[in-house]
SERO-4910 file (N, C-alpha, C, O; in steps of 0.05 Angstrom, whole numbers):
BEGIN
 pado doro    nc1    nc2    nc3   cac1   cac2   cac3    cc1    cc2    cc3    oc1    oc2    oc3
  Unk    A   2868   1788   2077   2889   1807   2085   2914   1791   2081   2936   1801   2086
  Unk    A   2946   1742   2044   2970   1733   2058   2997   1745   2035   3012   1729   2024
  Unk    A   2999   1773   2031   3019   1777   2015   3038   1789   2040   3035   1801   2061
  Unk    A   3066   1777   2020   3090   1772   2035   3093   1797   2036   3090   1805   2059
  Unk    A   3099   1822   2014   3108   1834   2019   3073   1858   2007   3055   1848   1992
  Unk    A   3073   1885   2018   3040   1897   2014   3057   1919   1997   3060   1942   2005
  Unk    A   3069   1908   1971   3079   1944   1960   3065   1962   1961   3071   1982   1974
  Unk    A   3045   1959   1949   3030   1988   1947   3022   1998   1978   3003   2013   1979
  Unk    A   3030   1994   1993   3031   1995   2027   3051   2006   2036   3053   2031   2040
  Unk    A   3069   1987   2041   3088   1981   2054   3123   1994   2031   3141   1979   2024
  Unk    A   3121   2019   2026   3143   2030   2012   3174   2021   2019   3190   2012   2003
  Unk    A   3177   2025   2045   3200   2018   2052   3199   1989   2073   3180   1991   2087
  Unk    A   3212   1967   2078   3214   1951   2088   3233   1950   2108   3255   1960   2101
  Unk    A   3231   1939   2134   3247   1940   2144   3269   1918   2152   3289   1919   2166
  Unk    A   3252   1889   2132   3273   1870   2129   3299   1872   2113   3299   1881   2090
  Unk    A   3324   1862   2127   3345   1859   2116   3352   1832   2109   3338   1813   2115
  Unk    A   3376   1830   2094   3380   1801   2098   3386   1782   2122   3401   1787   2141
  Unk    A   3376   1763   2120   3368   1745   2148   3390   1739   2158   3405   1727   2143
  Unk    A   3398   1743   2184   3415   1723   2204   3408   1719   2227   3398   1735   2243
  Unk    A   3416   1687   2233   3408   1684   2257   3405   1704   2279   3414   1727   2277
  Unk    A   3395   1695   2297   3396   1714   2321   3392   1703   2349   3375   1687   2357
  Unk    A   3414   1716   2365   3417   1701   2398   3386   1700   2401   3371   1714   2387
  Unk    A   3378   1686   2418   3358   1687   2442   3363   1711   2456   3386   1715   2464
  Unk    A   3345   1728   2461   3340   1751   2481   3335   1742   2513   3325   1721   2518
  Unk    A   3343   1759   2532   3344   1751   2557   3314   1762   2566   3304   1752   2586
  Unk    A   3304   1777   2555   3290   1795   2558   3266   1810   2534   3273   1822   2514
  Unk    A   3235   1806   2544   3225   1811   2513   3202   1822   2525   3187   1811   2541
  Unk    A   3199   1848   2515   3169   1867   2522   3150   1863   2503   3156   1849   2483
  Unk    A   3124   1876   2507   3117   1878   2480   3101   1907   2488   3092   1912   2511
  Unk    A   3100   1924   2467   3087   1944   2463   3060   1947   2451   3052   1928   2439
  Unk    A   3047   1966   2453   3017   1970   2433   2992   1975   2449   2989   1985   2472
  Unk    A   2980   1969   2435   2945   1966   2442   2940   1950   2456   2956   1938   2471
  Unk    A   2901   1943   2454   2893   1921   2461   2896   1906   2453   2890   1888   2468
  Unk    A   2909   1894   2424   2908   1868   2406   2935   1859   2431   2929   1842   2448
  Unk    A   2956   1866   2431   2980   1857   2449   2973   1852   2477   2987   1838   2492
  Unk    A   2957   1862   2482   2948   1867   2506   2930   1840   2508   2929   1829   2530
  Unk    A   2918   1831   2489   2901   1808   2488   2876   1814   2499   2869   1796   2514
  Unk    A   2858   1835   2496   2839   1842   2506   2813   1826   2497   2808   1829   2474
  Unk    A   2796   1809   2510   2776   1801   2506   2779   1770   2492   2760   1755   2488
  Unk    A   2810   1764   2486   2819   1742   2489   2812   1720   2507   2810   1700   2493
  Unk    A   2808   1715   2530   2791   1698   2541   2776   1709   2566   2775   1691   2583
  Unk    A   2765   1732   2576   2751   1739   2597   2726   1767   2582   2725   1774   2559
  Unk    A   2720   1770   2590   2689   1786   2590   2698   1820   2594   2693   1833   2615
  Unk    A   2711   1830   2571   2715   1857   2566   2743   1867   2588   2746   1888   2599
  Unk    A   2763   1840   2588   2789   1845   2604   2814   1839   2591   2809   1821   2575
  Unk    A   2835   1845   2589   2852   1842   2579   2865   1812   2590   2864   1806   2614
  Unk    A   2875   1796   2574   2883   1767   2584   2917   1768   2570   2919   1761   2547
  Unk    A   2942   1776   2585   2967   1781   2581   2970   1753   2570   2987   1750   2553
  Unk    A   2957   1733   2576   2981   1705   2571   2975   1699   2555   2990   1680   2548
  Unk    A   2949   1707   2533   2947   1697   2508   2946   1718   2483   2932   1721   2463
  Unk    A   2975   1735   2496   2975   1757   2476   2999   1745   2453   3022   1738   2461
  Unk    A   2993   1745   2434   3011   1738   2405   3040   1740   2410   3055   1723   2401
  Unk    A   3050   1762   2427   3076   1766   2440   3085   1756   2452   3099   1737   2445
  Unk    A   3079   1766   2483   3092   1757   2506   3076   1742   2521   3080   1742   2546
  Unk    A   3054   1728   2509   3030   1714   2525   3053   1690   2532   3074   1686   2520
  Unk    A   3039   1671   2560   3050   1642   2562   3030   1615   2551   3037   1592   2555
  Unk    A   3010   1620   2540   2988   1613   2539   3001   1590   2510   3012   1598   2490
  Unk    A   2994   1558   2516   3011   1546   2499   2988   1540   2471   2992   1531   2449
  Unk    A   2972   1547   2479   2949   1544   2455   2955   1557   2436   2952   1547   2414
  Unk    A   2967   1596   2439   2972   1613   2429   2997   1610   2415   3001   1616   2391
  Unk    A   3017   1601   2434   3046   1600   2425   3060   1626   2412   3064   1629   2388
  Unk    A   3066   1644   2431   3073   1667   2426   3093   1677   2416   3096   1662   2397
  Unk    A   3110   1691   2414   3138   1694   2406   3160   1684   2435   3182   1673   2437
  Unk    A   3139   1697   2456   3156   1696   2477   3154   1663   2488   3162   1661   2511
  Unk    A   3146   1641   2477   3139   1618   2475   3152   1600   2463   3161   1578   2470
  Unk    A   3153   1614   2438   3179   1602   2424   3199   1609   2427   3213   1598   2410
  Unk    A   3211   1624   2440   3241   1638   2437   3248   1618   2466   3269   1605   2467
  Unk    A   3229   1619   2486   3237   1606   2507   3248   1571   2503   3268   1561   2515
  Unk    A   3232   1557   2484   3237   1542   2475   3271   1531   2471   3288   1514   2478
  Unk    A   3268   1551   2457   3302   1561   2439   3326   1567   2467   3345   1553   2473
  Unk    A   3318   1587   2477   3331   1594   2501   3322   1600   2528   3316   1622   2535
  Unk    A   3321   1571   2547   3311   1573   2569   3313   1605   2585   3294   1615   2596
  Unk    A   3334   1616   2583   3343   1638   2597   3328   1665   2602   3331   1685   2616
  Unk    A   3304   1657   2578   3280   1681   2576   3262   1667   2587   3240   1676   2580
  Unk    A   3259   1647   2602   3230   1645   2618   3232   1668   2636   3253   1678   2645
  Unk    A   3210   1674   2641   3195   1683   2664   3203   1718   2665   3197   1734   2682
  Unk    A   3218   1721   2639   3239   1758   2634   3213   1756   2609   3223   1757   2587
  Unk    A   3184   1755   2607   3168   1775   2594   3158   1788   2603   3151   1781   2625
  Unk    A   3150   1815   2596   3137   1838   2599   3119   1848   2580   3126   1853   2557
  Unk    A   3096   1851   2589   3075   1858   2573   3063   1895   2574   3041   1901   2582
  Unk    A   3080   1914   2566   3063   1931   2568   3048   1960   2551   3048   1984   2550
  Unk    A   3033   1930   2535   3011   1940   2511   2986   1956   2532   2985   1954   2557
  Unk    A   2978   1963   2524   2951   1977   2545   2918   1980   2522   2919   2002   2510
  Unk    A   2903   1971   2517   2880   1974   2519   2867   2003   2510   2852   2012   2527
  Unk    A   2870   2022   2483   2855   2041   2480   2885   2060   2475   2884   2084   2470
  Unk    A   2904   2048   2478   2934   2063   2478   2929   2073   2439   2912   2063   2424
  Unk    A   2947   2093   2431   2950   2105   2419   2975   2110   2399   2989   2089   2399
  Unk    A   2986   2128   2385   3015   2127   2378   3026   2147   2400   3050   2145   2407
  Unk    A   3002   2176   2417   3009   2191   2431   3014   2172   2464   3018   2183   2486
  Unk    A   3012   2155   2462   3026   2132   2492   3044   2116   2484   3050   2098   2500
  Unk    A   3056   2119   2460   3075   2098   2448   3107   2107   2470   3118   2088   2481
  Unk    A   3116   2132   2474   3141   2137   2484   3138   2127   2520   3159   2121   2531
  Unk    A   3111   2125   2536   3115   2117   2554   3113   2094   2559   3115   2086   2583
  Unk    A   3107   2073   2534   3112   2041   2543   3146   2043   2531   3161   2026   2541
  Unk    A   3155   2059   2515   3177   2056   2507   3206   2057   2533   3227   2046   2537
  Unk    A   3190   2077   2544   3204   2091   2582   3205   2058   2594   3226   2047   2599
  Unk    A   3180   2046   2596   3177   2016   2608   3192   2007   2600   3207   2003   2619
  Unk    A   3210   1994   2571   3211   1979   2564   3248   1987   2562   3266   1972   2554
  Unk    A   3250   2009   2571   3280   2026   2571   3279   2017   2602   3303   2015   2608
  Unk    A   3267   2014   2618   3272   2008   2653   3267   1979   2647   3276   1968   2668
  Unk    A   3259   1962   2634   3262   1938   2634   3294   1923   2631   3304   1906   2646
  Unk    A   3302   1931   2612   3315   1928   2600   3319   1909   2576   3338   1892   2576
  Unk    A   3301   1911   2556   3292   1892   2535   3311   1887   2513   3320   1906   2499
  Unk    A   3315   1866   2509   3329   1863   2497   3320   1849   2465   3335   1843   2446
  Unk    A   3295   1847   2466   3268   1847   2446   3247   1855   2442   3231   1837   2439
  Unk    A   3238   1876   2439   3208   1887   2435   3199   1887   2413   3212   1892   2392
  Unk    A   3174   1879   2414   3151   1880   2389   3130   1904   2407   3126   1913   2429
  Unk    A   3123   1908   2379   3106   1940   2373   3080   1929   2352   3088   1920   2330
  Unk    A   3062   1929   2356   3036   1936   2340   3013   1957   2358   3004   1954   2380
  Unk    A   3010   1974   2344   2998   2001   2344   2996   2014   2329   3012   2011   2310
  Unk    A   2977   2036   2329   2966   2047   2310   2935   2052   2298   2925   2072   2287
  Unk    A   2923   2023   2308   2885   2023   2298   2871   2045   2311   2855   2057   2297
  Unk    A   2877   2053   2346   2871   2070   2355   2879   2094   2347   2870   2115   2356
  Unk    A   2892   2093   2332   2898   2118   2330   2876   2135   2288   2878   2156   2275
  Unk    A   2859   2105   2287   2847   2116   2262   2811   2107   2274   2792   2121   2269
  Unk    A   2810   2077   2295   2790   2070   2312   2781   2097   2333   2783   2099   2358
  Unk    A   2767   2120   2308   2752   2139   2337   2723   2149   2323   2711   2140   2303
  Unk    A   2719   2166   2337   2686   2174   2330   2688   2180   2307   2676   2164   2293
  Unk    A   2703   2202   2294   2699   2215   2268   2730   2222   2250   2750   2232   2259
  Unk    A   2725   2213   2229   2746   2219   2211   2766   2252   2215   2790   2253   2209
  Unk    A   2753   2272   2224   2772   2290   2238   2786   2286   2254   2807   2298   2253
  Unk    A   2779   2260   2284   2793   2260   2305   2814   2234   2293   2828   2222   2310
  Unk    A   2814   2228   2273   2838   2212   2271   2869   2221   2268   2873   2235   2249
  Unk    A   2890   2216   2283   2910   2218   2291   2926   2234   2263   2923   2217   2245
  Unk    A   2936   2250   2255   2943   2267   2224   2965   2243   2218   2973   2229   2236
  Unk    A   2972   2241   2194   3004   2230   2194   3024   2251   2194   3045   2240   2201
  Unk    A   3025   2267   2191   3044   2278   2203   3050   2280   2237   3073   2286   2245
  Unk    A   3037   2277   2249   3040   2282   2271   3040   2242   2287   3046   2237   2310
  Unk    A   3033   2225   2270   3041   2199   2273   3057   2198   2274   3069   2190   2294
  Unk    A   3074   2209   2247   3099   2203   2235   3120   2211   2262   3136   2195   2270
  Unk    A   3118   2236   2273   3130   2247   2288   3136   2227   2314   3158   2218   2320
  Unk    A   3107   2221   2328   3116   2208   2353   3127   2173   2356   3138   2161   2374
  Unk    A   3116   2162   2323   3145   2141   2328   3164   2143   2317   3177   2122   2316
  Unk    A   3175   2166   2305   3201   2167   2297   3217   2175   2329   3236   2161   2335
  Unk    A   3210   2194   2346   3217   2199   2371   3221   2178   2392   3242   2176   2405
  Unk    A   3197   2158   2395   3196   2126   2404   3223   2112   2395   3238   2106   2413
  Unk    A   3230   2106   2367   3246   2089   2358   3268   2105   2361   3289   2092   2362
  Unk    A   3270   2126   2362   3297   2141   2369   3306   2141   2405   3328   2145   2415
  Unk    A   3289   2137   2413   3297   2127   2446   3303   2102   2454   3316   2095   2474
  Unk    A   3292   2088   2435   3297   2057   2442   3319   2052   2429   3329   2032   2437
  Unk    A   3332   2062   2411   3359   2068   2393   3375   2076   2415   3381   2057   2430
  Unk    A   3379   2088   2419   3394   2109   2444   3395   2094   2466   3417   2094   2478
  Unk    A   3377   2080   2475   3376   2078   2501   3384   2049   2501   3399   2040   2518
  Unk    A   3369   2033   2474   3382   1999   2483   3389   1994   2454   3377   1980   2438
  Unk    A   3413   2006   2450   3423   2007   2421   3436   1970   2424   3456   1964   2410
  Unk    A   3424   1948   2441   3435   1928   2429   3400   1910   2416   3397   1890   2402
  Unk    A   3385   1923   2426   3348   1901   2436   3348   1905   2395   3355   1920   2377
  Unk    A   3334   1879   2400   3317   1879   2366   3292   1886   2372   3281   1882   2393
  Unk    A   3284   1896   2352   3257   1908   2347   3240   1901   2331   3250   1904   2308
  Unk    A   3207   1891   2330   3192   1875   2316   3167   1892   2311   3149   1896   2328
  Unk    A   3168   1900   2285   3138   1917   2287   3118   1909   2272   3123   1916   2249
  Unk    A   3096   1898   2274   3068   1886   2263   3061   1919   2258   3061   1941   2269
  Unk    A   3050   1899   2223   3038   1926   2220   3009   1918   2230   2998   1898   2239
  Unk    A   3001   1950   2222   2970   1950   2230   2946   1932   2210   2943   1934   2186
  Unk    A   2928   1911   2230   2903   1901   2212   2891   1910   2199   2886   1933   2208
  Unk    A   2879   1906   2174   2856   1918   2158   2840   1923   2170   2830   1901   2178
  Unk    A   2825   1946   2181   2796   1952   2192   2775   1943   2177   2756   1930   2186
  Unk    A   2782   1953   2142   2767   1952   2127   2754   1918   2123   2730   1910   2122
  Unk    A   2771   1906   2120   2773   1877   2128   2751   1863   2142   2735   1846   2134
  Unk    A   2757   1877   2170   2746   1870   2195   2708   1879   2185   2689   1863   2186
  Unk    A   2707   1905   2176   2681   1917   2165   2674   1888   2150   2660   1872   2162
  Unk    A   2684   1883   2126   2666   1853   2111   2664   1835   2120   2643   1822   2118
  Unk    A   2682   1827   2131   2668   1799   2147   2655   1797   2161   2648   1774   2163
  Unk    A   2642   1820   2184   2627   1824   2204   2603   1840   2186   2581   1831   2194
  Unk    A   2599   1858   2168   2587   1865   2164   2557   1851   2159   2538   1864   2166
  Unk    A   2552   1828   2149   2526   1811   2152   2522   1800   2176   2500   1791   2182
  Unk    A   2543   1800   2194   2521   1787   2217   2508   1803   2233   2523   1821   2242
  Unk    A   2481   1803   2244   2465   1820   2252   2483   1823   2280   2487   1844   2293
  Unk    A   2491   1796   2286   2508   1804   2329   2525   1810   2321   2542   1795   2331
  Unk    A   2539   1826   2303   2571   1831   2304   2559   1862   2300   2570   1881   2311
  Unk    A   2537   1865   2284   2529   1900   2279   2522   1909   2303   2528   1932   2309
  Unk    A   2505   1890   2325   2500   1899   2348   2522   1908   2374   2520   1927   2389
  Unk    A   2536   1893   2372   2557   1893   2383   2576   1925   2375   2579   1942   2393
  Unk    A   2584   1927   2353   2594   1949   2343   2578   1978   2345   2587   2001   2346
  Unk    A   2547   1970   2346   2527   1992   2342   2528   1997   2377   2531   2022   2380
  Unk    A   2528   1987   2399   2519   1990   2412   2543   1997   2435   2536   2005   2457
  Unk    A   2569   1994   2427   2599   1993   2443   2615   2015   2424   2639   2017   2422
  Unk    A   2594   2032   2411   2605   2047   2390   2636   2047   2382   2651   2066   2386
  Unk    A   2643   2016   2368   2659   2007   2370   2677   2014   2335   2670   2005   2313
  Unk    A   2700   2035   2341   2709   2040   2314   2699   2050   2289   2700   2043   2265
  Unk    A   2686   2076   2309   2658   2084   2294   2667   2099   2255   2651   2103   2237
  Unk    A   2690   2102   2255   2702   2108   2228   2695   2092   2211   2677   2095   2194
  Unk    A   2716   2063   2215   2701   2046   2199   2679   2029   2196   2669   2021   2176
  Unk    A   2671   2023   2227   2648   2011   2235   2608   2018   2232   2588   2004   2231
  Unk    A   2614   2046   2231   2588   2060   2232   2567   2058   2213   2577   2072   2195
  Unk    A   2543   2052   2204   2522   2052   2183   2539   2024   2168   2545   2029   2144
  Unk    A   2546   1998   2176   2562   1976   2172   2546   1967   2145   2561   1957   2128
  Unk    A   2520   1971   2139   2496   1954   2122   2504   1974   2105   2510   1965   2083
  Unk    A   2505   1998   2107   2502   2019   2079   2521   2023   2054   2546   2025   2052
  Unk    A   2500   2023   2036   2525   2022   2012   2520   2053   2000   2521   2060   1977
  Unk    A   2515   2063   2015   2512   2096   1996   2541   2110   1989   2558   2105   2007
  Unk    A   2551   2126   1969   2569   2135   1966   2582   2145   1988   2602   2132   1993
  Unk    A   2577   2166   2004   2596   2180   2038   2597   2155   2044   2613   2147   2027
  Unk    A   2590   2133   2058   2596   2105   2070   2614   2095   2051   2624   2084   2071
  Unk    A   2625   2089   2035   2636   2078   2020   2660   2090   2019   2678   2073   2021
  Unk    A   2667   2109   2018   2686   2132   2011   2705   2144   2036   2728   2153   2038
  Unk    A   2678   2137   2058   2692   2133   2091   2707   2119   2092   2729   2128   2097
  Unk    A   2703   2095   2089   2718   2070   2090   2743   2069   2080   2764   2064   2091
  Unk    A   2738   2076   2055   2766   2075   2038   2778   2102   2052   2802   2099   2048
  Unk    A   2776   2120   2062   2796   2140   2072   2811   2128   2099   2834   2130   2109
  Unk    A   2782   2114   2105   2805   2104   2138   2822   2085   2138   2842   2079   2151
  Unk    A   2808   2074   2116   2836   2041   2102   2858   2054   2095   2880   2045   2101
  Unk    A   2854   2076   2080   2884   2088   2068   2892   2107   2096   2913   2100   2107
  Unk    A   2882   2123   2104   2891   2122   2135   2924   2100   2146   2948   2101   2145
  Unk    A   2897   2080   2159   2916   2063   2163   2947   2048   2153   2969   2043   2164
  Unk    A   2929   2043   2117   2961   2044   2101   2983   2064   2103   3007   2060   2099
  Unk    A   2974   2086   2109   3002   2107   2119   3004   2106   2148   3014   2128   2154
  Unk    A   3002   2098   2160   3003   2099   2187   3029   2062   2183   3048   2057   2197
  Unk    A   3019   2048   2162   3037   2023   2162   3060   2032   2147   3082   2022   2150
  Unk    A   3056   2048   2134   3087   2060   2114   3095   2076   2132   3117   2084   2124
  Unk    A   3089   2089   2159   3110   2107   2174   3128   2091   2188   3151   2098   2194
  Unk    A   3115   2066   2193   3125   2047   2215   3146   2034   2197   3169   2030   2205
  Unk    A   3136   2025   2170   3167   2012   2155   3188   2032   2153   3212   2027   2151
  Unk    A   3179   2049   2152   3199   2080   2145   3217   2083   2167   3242   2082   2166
  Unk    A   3203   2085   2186   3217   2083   2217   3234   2058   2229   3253   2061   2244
  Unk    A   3226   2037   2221   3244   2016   2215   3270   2012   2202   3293   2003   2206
  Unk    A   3256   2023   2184   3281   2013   2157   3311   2032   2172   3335   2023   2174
  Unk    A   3296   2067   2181   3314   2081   2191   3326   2075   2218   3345   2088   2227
  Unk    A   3310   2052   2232   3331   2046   2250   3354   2036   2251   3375   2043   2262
  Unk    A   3347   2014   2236   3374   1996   2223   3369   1974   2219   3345   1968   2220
  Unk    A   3392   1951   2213   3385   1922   2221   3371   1910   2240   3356   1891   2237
  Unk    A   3378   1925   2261   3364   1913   2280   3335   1915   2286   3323   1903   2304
  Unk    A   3328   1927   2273   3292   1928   2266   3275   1914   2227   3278   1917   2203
  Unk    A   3259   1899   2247   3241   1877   2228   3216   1895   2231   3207   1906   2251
  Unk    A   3206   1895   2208   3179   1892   2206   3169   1874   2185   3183   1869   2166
  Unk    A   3138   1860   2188   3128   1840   2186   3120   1838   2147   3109   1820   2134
  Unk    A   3130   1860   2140   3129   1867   2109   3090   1872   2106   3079   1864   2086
  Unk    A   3082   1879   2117   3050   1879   2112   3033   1854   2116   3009   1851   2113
  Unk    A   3052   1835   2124   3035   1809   2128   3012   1808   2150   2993   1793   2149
  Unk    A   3014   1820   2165   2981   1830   2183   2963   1841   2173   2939   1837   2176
  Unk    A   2974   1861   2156   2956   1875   2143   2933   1860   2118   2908   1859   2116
  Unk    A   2954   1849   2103   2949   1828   2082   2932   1802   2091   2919   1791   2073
  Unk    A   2932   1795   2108   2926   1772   2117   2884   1769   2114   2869   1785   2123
  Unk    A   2879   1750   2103   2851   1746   2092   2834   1734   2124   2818   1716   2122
  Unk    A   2838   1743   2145   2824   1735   2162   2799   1738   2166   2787   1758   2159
  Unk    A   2784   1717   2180   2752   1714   2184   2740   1722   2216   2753   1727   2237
  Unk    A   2712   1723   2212   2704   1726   2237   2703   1702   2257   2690   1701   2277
  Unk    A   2718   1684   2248   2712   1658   2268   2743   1667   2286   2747   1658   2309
  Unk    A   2758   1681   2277   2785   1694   2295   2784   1717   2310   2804   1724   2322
  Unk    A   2765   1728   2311   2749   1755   2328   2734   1749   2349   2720   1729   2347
  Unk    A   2731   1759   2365   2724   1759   2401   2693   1756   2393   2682   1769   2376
  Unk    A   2683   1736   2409   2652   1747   2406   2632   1761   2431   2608   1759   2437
  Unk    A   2657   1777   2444   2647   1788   2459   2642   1827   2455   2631   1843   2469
  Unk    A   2659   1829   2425   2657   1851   2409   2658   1847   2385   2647   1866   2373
  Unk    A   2667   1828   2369   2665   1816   2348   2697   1849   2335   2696   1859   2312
  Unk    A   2713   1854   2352   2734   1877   2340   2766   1851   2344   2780   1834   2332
  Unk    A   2758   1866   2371   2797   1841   2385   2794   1815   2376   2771   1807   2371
  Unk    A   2818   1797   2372   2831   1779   2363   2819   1763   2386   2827   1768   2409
  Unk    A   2794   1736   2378   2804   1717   2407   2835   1697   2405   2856   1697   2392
  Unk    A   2822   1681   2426   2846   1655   2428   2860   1650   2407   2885   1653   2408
  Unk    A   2846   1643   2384   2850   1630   2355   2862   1658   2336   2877   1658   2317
  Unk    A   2853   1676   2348   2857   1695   2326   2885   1709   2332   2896   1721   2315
  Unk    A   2897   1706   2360   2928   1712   2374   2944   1690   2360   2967   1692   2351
  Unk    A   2928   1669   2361   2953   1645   2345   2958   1649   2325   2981   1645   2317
  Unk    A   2935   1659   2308   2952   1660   2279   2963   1687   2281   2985   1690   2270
  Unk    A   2953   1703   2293   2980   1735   2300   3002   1728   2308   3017   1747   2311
  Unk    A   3012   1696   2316   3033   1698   2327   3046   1687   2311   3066   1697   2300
  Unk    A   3038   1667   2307   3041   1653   2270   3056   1661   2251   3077   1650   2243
  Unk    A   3043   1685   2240   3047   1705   2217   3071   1722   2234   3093   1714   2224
  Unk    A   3074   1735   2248   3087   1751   2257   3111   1743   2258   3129   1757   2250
  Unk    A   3118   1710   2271   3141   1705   2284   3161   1690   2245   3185   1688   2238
  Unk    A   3148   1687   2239   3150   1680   2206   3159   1698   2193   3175   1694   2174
  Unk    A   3151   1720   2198   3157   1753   2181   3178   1773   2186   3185   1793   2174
  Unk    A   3188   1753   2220   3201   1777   2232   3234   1766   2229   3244   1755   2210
  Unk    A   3245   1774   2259   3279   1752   2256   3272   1723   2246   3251   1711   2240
  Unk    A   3299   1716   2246   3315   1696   2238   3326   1683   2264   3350   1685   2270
  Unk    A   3305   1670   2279   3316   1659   2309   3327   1628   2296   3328   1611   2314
  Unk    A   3334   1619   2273   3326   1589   2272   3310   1572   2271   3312   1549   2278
  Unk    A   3289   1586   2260   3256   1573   2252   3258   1540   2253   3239   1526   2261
  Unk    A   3286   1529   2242   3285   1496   2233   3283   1488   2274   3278   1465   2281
  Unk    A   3286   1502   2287   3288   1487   2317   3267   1486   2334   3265   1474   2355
  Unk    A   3247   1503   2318   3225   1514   2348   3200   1501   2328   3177   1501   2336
***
């Protein structure tokens, strides 16, 4: 999954040309379980401090890790409120959070849930994606027209399907936590419908990553996205939880934080 930029993805970008950028006083993060750090280091629980974002966890080295670095003035002003099973239809009430916070940095990755469900019907329409983060990014516009904004796109599922797909405990795991049953389901089969599944929920997802550059780009400058570099990124199962073999462990937040903080502003990379 390491191209800089995912054209055939990622249509519009929401990088501009680079300039530095203050230190934030203040830095949320939005999303799912991946932000949320779910299964990251405890037994089917969410672990905030080793989330890619706003974790404190120095193994991970998060965004909110390095920025503190940079600017003492953001210790202890992170806020974490990604949630676990969240959706694009819960995206405006971490956005409410993050408008009473008063953030003056948020990152956003979300979206998998919203293609991660039982059956290819109950996946989230794009049109109706499209709709509730353009509404999201229009409140956080409005409301903290000074905060920058960081949006990871969404992981390859499809991805996640091959590298797990031969190991017998990663099928069990998935078979039995009916875990992302779209792309996850009949994992061994190569029959045509299995095959054809896959590729719809992968391209799924690729529009679900072009709404979010779209929505970006239309915010303004002040919104980054990661150009498809999550998406793109060739990751293995030695970076996946082995307690579902889906979420990102320890190792697998670091390089999310890695990639992300590389892709996004221009804090002064030569200092941190």
């Amino acid at each position: 999954m390491i191209l800089r930029v995912l054209a055939a993805v990622i249509l519009v970008s929401g990088s501009g040309p680079a300039a530095v950028e203050p230190v934030p006083g203040v830095m949320v993060a939005l999303g799912d379980s991946v932000s949320a750090g779910f299964n990251a280091c405890g037994w089917y629980v969410s672990c905030t401090s080793r989330s890619w974002s706003a974790g404190d966890n120095a193994q991970v080295r998060s965004h909110y890790l390095r920025l503190a670095e940079r600017g003492p003035g953001l210790q202890g002003h992170n806020r974490n409120f990604a949630s676990p099973g969240s959706t694009s239809a819960d995206l405006m009430g971490q956005v409410d959070k993050a408008v009473a916070a008063k953030a003056e940095y948020v990152t956003i990755l979300l979206g998998a849930q919203d293609a991660c469900v039982r059956t290819e019907e109950t996946m989230t329409p794009v049109p109706v994606f499209r709709q509730r983060v353009r509404a999201a990014m229009g409140r956080l516009r409005a409301e903290l027209p000074q905060a920058r904004v960081f949006v990871a796109s969404i992981p390859d599922l499809r991805r996640l399907w091959r590298v797990g797909k031969d190991s017998a405990i990663a099928r069990t795991f998935w078979g039995l936590g009916r875990i992302c049953q779209t792309m996850l389901v009949n994992p061994t089969s190569t029959k045509r419908a299995d095959v054809q599944r896959r590729a719809r929920v992968r391209a799924r997802v690729m529009e679900f990553n072009e709404e979010w550059a779209r929505a970006c780009a239309a915010y303004g400058p002040q919104c980054r996205t990661d150009g498809g570099a999550v998406f793109s990124y060739p990751f293995t199962l030695d970076l996946v939880s082995r307690w579902d073999y889906f979420h990102p462990n320890a190792d697998g937040q670091r390089v999310l934080a890695d990639i992300t903080f590389k892709n996004g502003f221009d804090w002064s990379d030569d200092t941190l």
